[in-house]
C-alpha positions in Angstrom: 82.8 102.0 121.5 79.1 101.8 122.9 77.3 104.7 125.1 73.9 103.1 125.0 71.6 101.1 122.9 68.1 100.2 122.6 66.4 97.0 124.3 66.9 94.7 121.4 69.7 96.5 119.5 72.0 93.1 119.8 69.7 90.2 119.1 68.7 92.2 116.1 72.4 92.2 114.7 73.0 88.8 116.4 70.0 87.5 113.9 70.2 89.4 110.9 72.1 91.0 108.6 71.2 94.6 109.1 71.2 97.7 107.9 72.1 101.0 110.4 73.0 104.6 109.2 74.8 107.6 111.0 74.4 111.2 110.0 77.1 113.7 109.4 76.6 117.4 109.6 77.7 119.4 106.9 79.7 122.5 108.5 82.9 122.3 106.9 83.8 120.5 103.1 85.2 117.8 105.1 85.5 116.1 108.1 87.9 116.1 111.4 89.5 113.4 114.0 85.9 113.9 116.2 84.3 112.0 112.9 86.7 109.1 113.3 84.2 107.5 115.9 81.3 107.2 113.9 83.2 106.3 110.6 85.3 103.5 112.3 81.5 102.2 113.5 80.2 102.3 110.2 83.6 100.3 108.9 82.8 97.8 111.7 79.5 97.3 110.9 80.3 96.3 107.3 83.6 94.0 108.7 80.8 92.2 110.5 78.6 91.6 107.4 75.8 94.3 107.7 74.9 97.3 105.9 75.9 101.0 106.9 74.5 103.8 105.6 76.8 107.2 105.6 74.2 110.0 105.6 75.5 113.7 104.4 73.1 116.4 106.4 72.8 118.7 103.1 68.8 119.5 104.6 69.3 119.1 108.3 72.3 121.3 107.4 70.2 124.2 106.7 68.8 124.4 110.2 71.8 123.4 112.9 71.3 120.5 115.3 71.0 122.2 118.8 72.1 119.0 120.9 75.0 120.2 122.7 75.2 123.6 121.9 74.5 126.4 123.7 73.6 128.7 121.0 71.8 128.9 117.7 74.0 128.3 114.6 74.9 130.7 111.7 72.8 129.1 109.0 74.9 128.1 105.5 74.0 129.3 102.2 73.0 126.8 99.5 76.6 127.1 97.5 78.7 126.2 100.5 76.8 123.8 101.7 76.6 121.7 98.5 80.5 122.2 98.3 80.5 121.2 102.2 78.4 118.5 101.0 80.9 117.0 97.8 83.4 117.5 100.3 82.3 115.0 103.1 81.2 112.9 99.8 85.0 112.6 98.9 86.5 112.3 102.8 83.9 109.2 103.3 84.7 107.4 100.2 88.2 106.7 101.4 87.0 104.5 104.4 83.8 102.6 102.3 83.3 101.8 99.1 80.3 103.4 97.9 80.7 101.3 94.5 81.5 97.8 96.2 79.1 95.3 94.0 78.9 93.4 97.1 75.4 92.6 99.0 76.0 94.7 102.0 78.1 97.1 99.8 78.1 100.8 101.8 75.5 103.6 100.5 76.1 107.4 100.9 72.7 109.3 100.9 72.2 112.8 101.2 68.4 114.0 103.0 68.1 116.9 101.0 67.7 114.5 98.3 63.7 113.5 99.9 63.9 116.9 101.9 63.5 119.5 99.1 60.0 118.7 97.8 58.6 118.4 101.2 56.5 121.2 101.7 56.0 122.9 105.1 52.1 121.9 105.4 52.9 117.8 103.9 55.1 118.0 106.9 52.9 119.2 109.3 50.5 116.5 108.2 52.8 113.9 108.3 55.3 113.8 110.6 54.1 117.0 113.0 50.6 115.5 114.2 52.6 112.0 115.3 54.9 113.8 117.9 53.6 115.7 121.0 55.1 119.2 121.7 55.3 117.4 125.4 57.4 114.5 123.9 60.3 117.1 122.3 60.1 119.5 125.4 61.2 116.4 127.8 64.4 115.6 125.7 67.3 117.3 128.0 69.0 119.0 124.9 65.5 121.1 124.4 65.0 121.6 127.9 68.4 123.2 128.4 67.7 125.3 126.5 64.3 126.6 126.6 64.9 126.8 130.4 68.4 129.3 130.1 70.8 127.3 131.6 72.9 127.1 128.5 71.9 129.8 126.6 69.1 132.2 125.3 66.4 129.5 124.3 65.8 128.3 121.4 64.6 129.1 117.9 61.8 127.0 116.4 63.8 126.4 113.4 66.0 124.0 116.1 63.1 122.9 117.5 61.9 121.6 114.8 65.7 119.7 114.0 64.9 116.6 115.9 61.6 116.3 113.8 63.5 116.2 110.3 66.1 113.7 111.6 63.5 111.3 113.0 61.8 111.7 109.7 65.4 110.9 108.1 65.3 107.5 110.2 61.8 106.8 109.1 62.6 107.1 105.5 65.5 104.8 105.4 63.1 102.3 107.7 60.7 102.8 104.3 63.2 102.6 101.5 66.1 101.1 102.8 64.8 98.6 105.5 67.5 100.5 108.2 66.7 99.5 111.2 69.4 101.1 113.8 70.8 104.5 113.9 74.1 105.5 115.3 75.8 108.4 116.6 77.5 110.4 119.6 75.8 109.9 123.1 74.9 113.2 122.0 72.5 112.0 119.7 70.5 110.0 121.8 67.6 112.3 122.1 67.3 112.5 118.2 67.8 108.9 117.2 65.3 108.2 120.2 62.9 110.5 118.2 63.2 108.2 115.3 62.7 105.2 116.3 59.0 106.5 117.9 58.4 108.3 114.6 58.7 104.8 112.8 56.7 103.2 115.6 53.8 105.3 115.3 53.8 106.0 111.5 53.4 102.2 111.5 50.6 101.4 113.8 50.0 97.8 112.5 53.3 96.5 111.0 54.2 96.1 114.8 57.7 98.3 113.4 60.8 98.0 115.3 63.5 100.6 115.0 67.0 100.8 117.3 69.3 103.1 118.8 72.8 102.8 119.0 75.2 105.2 120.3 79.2 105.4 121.3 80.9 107.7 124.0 81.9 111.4 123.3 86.1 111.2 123.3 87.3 112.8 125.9 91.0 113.7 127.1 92.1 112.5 130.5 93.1 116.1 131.4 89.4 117.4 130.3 90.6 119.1 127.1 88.8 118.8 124.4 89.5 115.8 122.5 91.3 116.9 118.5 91.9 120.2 119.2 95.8 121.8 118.8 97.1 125.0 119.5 96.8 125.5 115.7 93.2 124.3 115.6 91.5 121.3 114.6 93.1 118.1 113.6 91.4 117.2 109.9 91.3 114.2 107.8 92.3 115.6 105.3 96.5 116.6 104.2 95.6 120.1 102.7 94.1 120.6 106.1 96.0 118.8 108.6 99.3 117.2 107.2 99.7 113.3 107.4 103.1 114.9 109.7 101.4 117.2 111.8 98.0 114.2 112.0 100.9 111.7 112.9 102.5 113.8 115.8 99.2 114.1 117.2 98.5 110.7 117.8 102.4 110.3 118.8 102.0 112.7 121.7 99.2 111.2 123.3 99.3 110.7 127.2 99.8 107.3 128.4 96.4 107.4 129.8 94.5 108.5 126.8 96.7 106.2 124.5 95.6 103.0 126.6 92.1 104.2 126.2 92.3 105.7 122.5 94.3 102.5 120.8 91.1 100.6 121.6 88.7 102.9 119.8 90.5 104.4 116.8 92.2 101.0 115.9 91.2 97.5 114.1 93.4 95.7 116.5 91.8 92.9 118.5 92.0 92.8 121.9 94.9 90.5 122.7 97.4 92.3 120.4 96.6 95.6 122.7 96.4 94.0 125.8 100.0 92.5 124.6 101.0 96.1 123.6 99.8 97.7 127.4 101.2 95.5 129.1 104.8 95.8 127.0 104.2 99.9 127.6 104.0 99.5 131.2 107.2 97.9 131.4 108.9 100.7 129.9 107.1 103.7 129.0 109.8 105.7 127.8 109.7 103.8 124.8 106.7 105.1 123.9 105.5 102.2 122.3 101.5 102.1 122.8 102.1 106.2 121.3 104.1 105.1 118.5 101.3 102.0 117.5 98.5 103.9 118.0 99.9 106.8 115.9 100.9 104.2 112.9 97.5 102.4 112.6 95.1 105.4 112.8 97.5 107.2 110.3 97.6 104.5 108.3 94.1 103.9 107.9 93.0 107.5 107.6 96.1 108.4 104.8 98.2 105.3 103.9 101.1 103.3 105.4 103.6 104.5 102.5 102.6 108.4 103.8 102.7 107.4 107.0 106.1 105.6 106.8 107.3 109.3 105.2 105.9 110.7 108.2 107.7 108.6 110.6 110.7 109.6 108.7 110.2 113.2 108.9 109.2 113.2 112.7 112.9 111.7 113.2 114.9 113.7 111.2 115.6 116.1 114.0 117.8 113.3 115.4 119.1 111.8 111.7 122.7 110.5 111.8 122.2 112.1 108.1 120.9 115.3 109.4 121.7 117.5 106.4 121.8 115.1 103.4 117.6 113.5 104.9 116.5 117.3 106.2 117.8 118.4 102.6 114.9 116.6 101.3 112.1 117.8 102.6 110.1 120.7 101.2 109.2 124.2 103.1 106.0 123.3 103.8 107.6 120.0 105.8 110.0 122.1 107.2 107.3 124.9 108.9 105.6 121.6 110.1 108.3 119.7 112.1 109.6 123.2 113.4 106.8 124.6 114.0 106.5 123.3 118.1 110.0 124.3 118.9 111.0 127.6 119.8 111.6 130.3 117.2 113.2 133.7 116.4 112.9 135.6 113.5 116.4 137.3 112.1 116.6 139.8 109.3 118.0 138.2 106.4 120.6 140.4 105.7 122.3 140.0 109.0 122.8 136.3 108.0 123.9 137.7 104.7 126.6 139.4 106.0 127.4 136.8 108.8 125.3 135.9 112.2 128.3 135.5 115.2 127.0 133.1 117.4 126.4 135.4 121.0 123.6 137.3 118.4 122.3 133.9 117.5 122.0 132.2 121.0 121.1 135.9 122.6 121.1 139.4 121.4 118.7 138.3 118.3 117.0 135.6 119.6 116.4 135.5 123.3 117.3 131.7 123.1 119.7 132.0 125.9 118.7 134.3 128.6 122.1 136.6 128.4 125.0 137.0 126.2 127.2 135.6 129.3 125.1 132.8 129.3 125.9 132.3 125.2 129.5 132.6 126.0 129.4 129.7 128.5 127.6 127.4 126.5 129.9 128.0 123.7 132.8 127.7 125.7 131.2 124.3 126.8 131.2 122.9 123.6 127.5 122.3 123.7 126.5 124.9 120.7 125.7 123.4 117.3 124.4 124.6 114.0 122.4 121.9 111.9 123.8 119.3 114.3 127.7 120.7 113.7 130.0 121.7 116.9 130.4 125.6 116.4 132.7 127.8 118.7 132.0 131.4 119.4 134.3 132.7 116.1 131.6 130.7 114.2 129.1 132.9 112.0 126.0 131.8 110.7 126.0 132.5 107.0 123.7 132.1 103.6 125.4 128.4 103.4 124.1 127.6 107.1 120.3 128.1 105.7 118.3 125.0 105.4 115.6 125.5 102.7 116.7 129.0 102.1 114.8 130.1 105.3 115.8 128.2 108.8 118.9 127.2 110.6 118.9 124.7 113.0 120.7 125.4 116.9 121.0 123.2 119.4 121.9 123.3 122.8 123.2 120.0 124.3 121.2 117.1 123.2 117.7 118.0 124.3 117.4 121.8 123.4 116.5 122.9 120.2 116.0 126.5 118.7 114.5 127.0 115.5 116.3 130.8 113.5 114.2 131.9 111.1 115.2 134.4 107.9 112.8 136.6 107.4 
């Protein structure tokens, strides 16, 4: 999970208990799997007996951190970023206990809090006459900018962005005694920014400040890493469903399973080296997929959702296909159909009775002719919510499962998905 750190960085946490912080950046009123990294850091931090600070961007918010990005940002309004804000508040609290009575109990601060009375020229003062224009031209993330290679320069409000974090990292030096930041390799112009801004606003105190930062996640086939064909993947169920978040993690490749089940899990090393070397011997099994998929669930929702969600993701192949698909809710049901291939079909033609060539080909385009239909049914390989149908069978009302879908399958690995509409 480490990029890069600091000369120093590990006799300091080697000798003390100590505190470190990461920021998080406000865009959206919560957070998704791309935040995992930094909030399973913070959660090892505290395992290990120091003291992590989660930080909640509500000022740096305002401006748009340019590292990485190739353009400026649309700036938020006030209102949504204080709901954005709450938001991340509530995501963050499941994975550490902001109310822990303990010594190195979590703390969840928010910069806008020392931000808002800062006036423009008390800044200028303070922080601006400590940092050389030279000093934040030669980070890469300015210079790529301000030289066009990946975009249309750069606005002084961004400029500017590295400043405010470094003075972030400087205040919890002063009132929190944190002495390492975190973040995304990313971040390692920023953080770098801070730890000068506490050495040189400290002259005589001899300060010492560190910088710690893990890897940008990556897929093996250069895809970006949480993204689906329906968007992000969010940590939170009205976003992403514990289901959908689940199937996710279940369809990792081999290679980025072997790679992810040692970043996104509390597992130590022998239990996955253990696990590798059992996946290697059979891979079909799936079993490194089907671990890593259970712990991260677990720890992001719960293991009783998580157990639902194994459930659900096997219910296609149920002995009890209609009594345990039965249960599930519509909004289940669009989930665990959703990746398999659909057609919509007037209701009314179910109403008054599907035959089965419509079904497989005329309506749907599941089968590439009506000849093709005919075979197939003639094969005995046609069946209806997981029931042998002949080509005299119609699909009716009765056939519907949750009043909208019916279930066709075509041997035992092809699966159509009819939907009333």
């Amino acid at each position: 999970m480490i990029h890069d750190m600091s000369p120093g960085t590990e006799e300091q946490l080697q000798k003390d208990r100590t505190t470190a912080y990461i920021g998080f950046d406000p865009t959206s009123n919560t957070l998704h799997i791309g935040s995992l990294v930094p909030i399973i850091l913070l959660v090892h931090f505290y395992k290990a007996g120091h003291k992590p600070i989660a930080l909640v961007g509500g000022a740096t918010g305002m401006i748009g951190d340019p590292s990485g990005k190739s353009d400026e940002r649309n700036l938020l309004d006030e209102v949504t970023l204080n709901k954005n804000v709450e938001g991340i508040r509530n995501v963050m609290s499941r994975f550490l206990d902001f109310d822990s009575k303990e010594s190195n109990a979590p703390i969840l601060v928010n910069n806008y809090d020392w931000m808002k009375d800062f006036t423009f020229i008390d800044f200028a003062r303070v922080i601006g006459k400590r940092i050389t224009v030279n000093y934040m031209m030669a980070k890469e993330s300015v210079k790529k900018r301000i030289s066009g290679e990946a975009g249309t320069g750069m606005s002084f409000t961004e400029f500017t962005y590295q400043l405010i974090q470094g003075y972030d990292f400087c205040y919890l030096f002063d009132e929190y005694d944190c002495k390492i930041q975190m973040g995304g390799s990313d971040q390692w112009g920023n953080i770098t920014t801070g730890t000068e801004l506490i050495r040189r606003m400290h002259p005589d105190q001899d300060a010492k400040a560190f910088a710690l930062t893990c890897p940008l996640i990556t897929k093996a086939d250069g895809s970006k890493f949480g993204k689906t064909e329906s968007g992000n993947v969010w940590l939170d169920k009205d976003r992403t469903s514990v289901y959908k978040f689940y199937q996710f993690w279940l369809n990792t490749t081999d290679v980025d399973a072997e790679k992810y089940i040692k970043i996104f899990t509390f597992l130590d090393k022998n239990t996955i080296d253990l696990l590798i070397e059992e996946h290697h011997k059979n891979p079909g099994l799936h079993l490194l997929q089907k671990k890593l998929a259970y712990e991260v669930t677990s720890f992001v929702h719960s293991e009783e959702e998580t157990e639902e969600a194994i459930k659900t993701s096997q219910v296609l192949y149920s002995k009890s296909f209609k009594e345990d698909i039965s249960k599930l809710d519509l909004e289940t049901l669009e989930d665990v159909f959703s990746d398999l291939v659909q057609a919509e079909v007037d209701r009314s033609e179910i109403t008054s009775g599907l035959d089965m060539i419509a079904a497989l080909a005329a309506k749907t385009n599941f089968l590439s002719s009506n000849g093709e239909a005919r075979r197939a049914l003639k094969e005995n390989s046609i069946s209806v919510n997981k029931i042998k149908v002949d080509e005299q069978y119609c699909i009716s009302d009765e056939d519907l499962i949750g009043d909208t879908y019916v279930v066709i399958n075509r041997g035992k690995r092809k699966t159509f998905i009819l939907k009333a509409v």
